[in-house]
C-alpha positions as CSV (number, residue, x, y, z in Angstrom):
1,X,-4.4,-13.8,-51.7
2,X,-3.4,-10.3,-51.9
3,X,-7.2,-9.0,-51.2
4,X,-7.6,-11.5,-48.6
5,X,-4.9,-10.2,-46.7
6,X,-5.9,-6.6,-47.1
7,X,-9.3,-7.6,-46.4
8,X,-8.3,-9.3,-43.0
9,X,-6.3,-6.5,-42.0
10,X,-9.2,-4.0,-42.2
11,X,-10.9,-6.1,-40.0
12,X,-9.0,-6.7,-37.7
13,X,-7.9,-2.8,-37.3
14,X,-11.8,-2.7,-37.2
15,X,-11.7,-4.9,-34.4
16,X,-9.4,-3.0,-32.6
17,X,-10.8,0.7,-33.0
18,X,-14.7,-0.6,-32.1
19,X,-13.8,-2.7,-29.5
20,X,-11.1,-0.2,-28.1
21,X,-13.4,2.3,-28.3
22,X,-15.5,0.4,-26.1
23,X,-13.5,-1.0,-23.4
24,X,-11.7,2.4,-22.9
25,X,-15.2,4.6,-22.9
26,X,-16.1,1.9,-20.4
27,X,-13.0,1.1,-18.0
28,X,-13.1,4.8,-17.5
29,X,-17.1,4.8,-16.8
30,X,-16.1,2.5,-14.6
31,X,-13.8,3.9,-12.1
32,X,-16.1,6.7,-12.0
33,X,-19.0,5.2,-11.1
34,X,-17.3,3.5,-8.4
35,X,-15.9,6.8,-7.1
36,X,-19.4,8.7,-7.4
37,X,-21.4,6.0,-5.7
38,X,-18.5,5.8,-3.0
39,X,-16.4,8.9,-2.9
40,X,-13.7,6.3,-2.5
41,X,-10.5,6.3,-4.8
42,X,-9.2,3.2,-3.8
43,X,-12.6,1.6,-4.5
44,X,-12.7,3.1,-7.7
45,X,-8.9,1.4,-8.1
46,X,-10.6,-2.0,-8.0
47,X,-13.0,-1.7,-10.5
48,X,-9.8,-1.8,-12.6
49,X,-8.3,-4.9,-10.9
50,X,-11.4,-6.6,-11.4
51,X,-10.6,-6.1,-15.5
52,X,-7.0,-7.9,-15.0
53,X,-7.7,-10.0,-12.4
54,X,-9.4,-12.8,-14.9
55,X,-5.7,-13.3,-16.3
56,X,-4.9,-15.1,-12.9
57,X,-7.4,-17.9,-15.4
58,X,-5.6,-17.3,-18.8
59,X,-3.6,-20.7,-18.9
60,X,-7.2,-22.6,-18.4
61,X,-8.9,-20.2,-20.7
62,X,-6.1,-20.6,-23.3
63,X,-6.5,-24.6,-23.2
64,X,-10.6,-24.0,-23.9
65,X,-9.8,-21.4,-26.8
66,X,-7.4,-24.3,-28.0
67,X,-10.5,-27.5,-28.1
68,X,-12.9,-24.8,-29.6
69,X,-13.7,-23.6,-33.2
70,X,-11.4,-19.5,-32.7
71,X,-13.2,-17.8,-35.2
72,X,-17.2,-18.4,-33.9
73,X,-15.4,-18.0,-30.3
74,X,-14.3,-14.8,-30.8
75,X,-17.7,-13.4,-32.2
76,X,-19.9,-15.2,-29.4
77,X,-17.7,-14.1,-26.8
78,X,-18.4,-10.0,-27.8
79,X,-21.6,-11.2,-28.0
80,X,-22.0,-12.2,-24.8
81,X,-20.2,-9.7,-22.7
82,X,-23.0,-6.4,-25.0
83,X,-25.4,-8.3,-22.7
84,X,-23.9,-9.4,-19.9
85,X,-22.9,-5.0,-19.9
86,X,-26.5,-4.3,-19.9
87,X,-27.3,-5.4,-16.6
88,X,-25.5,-2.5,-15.2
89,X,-28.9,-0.5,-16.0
90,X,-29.8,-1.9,-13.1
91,X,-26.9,0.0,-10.9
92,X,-28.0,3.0,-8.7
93,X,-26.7,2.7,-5.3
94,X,-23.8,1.9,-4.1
95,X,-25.1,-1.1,-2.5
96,X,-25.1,-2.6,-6.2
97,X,-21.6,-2.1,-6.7
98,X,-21.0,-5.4,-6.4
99,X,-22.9,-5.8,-10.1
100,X,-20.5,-3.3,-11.3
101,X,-17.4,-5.4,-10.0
102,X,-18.9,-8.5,-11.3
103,X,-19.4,-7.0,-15.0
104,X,-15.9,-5.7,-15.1
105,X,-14.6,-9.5,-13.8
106,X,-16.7,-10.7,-17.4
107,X,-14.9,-8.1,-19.0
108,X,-11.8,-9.1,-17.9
109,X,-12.8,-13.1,-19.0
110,X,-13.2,-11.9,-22.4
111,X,-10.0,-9.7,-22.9
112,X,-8.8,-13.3,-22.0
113,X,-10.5,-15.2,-24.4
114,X,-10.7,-12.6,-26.8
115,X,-6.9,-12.3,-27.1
116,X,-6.1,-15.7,-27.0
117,X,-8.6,-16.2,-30.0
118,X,-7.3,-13.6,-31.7
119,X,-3.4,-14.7,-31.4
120,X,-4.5,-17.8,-32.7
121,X,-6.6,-16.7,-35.8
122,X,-4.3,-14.1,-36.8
123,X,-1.6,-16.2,-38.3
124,X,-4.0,-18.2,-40.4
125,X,-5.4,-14.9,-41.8
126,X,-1.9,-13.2,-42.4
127,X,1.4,-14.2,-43.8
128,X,4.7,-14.3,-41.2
129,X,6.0,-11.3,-42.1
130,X,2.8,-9.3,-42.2
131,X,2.4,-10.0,-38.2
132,X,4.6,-7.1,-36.6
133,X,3.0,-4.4,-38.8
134,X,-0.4,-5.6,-38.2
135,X,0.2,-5.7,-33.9
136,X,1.4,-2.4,-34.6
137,X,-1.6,-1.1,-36.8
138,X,-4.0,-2.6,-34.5
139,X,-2.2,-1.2,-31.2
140,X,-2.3,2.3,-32.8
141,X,-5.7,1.9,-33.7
142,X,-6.7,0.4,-30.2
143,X,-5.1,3.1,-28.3
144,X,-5.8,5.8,-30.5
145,X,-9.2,5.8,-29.6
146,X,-8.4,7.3,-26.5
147,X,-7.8,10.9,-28.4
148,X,-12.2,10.4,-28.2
149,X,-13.0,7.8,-26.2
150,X,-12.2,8.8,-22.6
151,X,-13.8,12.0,-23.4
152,X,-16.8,10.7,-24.9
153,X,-17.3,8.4,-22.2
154,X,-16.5,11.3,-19.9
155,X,-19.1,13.1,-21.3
156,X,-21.7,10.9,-21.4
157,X,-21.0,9.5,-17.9
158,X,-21.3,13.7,-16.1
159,X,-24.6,14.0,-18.3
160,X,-26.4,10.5,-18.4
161,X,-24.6,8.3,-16.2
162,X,-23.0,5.0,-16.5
163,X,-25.8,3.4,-17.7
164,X,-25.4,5.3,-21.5
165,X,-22.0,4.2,-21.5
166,X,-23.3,0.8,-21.1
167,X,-25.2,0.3,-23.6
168,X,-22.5,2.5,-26.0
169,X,-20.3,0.1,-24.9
170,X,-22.5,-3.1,-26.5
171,X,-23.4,-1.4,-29.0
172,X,-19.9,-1.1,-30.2
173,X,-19.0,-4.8,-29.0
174,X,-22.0,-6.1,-31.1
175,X,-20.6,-3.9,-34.5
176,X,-16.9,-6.1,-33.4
177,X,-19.0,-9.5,-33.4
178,X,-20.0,-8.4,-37.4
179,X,-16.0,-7.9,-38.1
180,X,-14.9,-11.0,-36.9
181,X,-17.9,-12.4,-38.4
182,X,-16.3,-11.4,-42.1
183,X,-12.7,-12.7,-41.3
184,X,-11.5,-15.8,-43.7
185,X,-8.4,-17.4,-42.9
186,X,-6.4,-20.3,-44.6
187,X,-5.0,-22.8,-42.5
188,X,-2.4,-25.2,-43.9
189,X,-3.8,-29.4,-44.1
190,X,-3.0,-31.9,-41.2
191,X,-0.7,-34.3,-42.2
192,X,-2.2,-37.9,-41.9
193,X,-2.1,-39.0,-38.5
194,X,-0.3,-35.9,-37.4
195,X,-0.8,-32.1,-36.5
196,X,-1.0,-29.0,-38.7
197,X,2.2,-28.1,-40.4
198,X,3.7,-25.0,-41.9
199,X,4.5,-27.0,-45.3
200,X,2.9,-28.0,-48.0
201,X,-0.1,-26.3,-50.2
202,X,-2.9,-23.7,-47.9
203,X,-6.2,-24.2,-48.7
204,X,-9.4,-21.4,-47.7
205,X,-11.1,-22.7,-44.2
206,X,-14.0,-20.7,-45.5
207,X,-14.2,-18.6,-42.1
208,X,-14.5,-22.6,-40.0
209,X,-11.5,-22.3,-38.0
210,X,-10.0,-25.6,-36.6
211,X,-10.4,-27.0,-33.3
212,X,-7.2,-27.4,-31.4
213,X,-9.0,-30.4,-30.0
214,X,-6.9,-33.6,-30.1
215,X,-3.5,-31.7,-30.2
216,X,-1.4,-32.1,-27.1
217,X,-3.9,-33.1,-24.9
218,X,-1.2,-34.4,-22.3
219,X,0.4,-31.4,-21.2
220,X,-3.0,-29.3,-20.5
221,X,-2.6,-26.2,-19.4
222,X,0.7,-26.7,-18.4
223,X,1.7,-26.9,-21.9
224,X,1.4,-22.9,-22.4
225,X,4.4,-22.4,-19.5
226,X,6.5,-25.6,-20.8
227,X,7.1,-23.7,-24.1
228,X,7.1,-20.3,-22.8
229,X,10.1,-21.7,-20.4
230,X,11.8,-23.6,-23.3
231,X,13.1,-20.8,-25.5
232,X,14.6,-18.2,-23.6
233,X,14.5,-15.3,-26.7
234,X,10.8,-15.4,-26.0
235,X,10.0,-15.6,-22.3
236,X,12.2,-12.8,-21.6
237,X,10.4,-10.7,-24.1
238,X,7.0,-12.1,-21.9
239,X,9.1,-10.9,-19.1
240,X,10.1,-7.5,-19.9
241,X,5.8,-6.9,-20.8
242,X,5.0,-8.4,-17.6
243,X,7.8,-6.2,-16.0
244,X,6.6,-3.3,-17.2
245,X,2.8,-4.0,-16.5
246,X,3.4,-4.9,-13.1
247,X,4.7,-1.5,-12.3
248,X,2.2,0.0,-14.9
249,X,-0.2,-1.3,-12.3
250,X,1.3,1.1,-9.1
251,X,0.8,4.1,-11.4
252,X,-2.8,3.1,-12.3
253,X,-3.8,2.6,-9.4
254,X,-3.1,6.5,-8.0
255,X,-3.6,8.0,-10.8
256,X,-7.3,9.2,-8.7
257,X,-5.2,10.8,-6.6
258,X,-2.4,12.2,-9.0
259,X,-5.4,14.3,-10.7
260,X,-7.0,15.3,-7.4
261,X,-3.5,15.6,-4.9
262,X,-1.1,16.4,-7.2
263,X,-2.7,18.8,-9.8
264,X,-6.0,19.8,-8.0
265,X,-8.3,18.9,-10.3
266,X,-11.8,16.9,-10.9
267,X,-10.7,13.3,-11.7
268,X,-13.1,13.8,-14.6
269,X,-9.2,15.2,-16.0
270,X,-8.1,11.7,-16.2
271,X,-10.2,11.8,-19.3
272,X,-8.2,14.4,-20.4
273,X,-4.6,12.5,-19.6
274,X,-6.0,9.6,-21.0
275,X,-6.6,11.1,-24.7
276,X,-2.9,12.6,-24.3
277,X,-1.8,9.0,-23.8
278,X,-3.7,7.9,-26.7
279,X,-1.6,10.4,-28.8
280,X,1.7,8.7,-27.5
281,X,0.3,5.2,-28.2
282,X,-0.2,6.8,-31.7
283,X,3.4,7.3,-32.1
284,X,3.9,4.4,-30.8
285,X,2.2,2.1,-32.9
286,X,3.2,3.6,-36.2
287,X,6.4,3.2,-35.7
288,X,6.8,-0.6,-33.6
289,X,6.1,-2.4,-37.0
290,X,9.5,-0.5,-38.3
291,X,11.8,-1.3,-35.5
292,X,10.3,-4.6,-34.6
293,X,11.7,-5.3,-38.3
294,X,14.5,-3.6,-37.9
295,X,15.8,-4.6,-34.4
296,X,13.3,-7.2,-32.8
297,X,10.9,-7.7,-30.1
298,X,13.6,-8.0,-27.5
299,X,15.1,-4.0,-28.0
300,X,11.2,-2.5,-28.5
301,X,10.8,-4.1,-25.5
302,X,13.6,-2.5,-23.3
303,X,12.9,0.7,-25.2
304,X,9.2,0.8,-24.3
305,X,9.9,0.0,-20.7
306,X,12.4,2.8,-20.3
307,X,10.4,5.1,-21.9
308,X,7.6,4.0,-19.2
309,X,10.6,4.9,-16.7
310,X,10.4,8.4,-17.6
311,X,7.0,8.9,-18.2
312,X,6.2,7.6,-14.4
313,X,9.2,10.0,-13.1
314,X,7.3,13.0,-14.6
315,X,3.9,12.2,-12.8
316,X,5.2,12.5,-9.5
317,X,5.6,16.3,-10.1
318,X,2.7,18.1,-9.6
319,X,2.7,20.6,-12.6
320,X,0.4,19.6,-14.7
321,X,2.7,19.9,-18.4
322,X,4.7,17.5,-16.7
323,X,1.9,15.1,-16.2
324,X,0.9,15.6,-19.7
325,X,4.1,14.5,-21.3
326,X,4.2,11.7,-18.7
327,X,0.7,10.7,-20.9
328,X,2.6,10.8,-24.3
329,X,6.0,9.0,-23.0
330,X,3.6,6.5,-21.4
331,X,1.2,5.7,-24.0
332,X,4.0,4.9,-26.0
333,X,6.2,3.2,-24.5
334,X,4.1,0.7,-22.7
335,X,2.4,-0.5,-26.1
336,X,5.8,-1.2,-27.2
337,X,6.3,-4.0,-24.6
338,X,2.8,-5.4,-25.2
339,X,3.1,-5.2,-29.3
340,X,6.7,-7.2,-28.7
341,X,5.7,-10.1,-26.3
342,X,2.5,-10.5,-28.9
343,X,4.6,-10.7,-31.7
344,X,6.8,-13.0,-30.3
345,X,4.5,-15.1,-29.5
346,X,2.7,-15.1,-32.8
347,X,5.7,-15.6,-35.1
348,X,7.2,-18.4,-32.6
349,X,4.5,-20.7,-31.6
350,X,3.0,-23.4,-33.7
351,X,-0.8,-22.8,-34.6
352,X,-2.7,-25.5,-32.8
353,X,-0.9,-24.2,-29.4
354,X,-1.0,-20.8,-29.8
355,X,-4.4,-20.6,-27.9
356,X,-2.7,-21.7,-24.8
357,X,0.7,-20.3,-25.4
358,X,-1.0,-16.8,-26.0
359,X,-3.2,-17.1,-23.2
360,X,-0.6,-18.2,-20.8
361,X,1.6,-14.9,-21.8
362,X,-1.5,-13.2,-21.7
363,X,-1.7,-14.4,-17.7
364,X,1.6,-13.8,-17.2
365,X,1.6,-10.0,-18.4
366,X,-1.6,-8.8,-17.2
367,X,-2.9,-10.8,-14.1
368,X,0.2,-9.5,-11.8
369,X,-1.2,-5.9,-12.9
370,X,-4.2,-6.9,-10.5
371,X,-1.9,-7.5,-7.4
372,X,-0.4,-3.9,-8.1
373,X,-3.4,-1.7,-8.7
374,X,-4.7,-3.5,-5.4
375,X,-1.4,-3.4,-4.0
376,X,-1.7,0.9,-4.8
377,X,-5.0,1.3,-4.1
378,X,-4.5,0.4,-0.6
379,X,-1.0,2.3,0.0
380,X,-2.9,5.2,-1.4
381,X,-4.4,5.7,2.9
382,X,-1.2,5.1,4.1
383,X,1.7,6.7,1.9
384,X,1.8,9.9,-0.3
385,X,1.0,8.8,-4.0
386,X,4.9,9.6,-5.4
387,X,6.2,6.7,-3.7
388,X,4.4,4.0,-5.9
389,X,5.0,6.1,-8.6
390,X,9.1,6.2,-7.3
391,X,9.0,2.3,-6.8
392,X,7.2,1.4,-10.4
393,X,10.0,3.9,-12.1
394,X,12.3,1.9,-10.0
395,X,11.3,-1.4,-11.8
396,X,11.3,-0.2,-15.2
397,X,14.0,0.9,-15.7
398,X,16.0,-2.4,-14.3
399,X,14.0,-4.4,-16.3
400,X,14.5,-2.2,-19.6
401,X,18.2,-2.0,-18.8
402,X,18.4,-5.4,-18.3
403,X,16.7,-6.2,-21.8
404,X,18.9,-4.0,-23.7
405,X,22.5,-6.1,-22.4
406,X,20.7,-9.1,-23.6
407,X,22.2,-10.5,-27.0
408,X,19.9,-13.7,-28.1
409,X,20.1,-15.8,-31.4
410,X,17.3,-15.3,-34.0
411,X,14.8,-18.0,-32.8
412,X,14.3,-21.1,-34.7
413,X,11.2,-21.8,-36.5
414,X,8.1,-22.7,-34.3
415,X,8.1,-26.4,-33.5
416,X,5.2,-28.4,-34.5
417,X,3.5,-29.3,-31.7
418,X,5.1,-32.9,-31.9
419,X,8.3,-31.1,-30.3
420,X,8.9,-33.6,-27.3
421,X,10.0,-30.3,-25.4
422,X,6.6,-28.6,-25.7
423,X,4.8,-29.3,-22.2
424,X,7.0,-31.8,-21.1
425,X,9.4,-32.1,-18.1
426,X,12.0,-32.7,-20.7
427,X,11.2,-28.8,-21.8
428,X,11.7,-27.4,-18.8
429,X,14.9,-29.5,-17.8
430,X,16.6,-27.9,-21.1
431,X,16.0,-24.2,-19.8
432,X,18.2,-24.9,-16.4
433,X,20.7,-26.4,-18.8
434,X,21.0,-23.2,-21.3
């Protein structure tokens, strides 16, 4: 069992460092494209909401991952977006930005299915207590690549154009499709007549995950907020992350104009910012897996988004050290909230849910981020950039202050999916009562 483990969590840092690799060279790539085809910053914004944007879909996403096989989902999926990526060859003009939007909407469809899979094949391939370490490997690993790849895709964008980071870009998603590929997991027997439990003897799945199909049918996609809003520990960790993201979002969204207002310099520098983050999302990672032990997902959270706080209050000075540390305090700290609403997720949500459950926090985190970078990209013509900037330090730091006065019981045990609060009325009635 021990190999098995160690094997699993190879791949799945794999995973992370190809596939990060690839979505950061390309999100990058594709912002500027957008702004050399345009000249436009705030056009360039939405090739970014067009990633998150998908989320608004995670709860009906998260039900399909649940009625599907998670393991051959996750490698046709990668599969599917290396050549759906090569159809920006054709882009040239900006009369085909449209194609470029639409690829970065697929993109954003498979971070959704992607994740959801992967919350829900991650606790069949590793024990409990493995989980927090593992987020944290795989979030150091994901955003470490951005020491290299926003330069490399920098690079290759100013001498071949978007079309080489393309193809880089499936390349790397095809080598992910192989890692998942080689995952085994063990999943524990279903009762007769009932759902998947925690007890009794595991036995190998032999890499043929099963289908949520069957389980909980009722609630649908409702299901996913029904338990989110039944057990308070975990949808305020969900809401500090989708706090944080929101406001994330503002800052994102100018960050065009924070390179060419604020410092004076080519925006091909955000490559350079963006490497400097990936050293703070280094920390970051290495050290979530110790205090999520030590303290728990609701702390890391507050933590991360105050750090966030500071980071953002930095950027609005134009000196560029300033904006360089905002990079490290911000690539740390925003990890943090992700890496403790995942977690929590993972270690309270029965398997044959967690599909749903994980896209649904998935939704909830990420798809408001696509209001906000809209939201910024358009007050970018009628306000100077510092006062999104002021307004997303604003939020973070009430939100992270707010997480840190909260004192919850340890969570029980993830119900089986039998739990008549799951999905139900009943579930949600409880919550107004606590």
């Amino acid at each position: 069992m021990g190999v098995l483990r160690d094997r699993n969590t190879f791949l799945f840092v794999g995973v992370s460092l190809v596939a990060g690799f690839a979505g950061t060279a390309m999100s990058l790539a594709a912002g500027l494209w957008a702004m050399d085809l345009t000249g436009s910053a705030s056009l360039a914004a939405v090739a970014g909401a067009c990633v998150f944007a998908p989320s608004l879909a995670g709860p009906v996403l998260g039900a399909l991952v649940d009625r599907l096989p998670r393991r051959p989902l996750l490698i046709w999926t990668s599969l599917t977006l290396a050549g759906l990526l090569l159809l920006l060859l054709a882009v040239r003009s900006p009369d085909q930005l449209w194609l470029l939007y639409t690829v970065m909407l697929g993109y954003g469809v498979s971070y959704v299915l992607l994740d959801a899979g992967e919350a829900a094949v991650l606790p069949a391939a590793l024990p409990d207590e493995q989980l927090g370490e593992v987020n944290g490997l795989r979030m150091t690993a994901q955003e470490g690549t951005k020491l290299i790849a926003p330069l490399v895709g920098a690079a290759l964008f100013t001498r071949f154009g978007g079309p080489a980071v393309a193809v880089l870009t499936a390349t790397l998603l095809a080598v992910a499709a192989g890692l998942y590929a080689a995952v085994r997991t063990t999943l524990a027997p279903a009762p007769p007549g009932g759902s998947p439990s925690a007890a009794g003897h595991h036995h190998p799945a032999a890499g043929h995950e099963q289908s949520a199909a069957g389980h909980d049918r009722q609630g649908g996609f409702r299901t996913g907020f029904g338990f989110l809003r039944s057990r308070r520990p975990l949808r305020a960790v969900v809401l500090v992350a989708t706090v944080s993201m929101l406001m994330a979002g503002l800052g994102t969204a100018v960050q065009y104009a924070v390179v060419d207002d604020g410092l004076h310099r080519p925006v091909a520098f955000l490559g350079v910012l963006a490497s400097v983050q990936g050293a703070g999302s280094i920390a970051g990672g290495l050290l979530a897996g110790r205090l999520l032990t030590r303290y728990g997902e609701l702390p890391l959270a507050g933590w991360g988004a105050l750090l966030l706080t500071a980071g953002t209050a930095l950027r609005c000075l134009p000196w560029t050290p300033a904006v360089l540390v905002s990079a490290v305090l911000m690539g740390a700290g925003l990890p943090w909230t992700v890496i403790a609403a995942m977690t929590a997720v993972q270690r309270q949500t029965p398997h044959a849910l967690l599909g749903r459950v994980a896209a649904t926090a998935n939704s909830l985190v990420f798809a408001p981020t696509s209001i906000t970078l809209l939201t910024g990209a358009g007050l970018l013509a009628l306000l100077d950039y510092r006062i999104p900037l002021g307004v997303s330090a604003l939020g973070t730091l009430l939100v992270g202050g707010w997480a840190l006065t909260r004192r919850y019981d340890t969570p029980t045990p993830a119900p089986s999916p039998a739990d008549p609060a799951v999905g139900t009325d009943r579930g949600v009635a409880d919550v107004v009562h606590r």
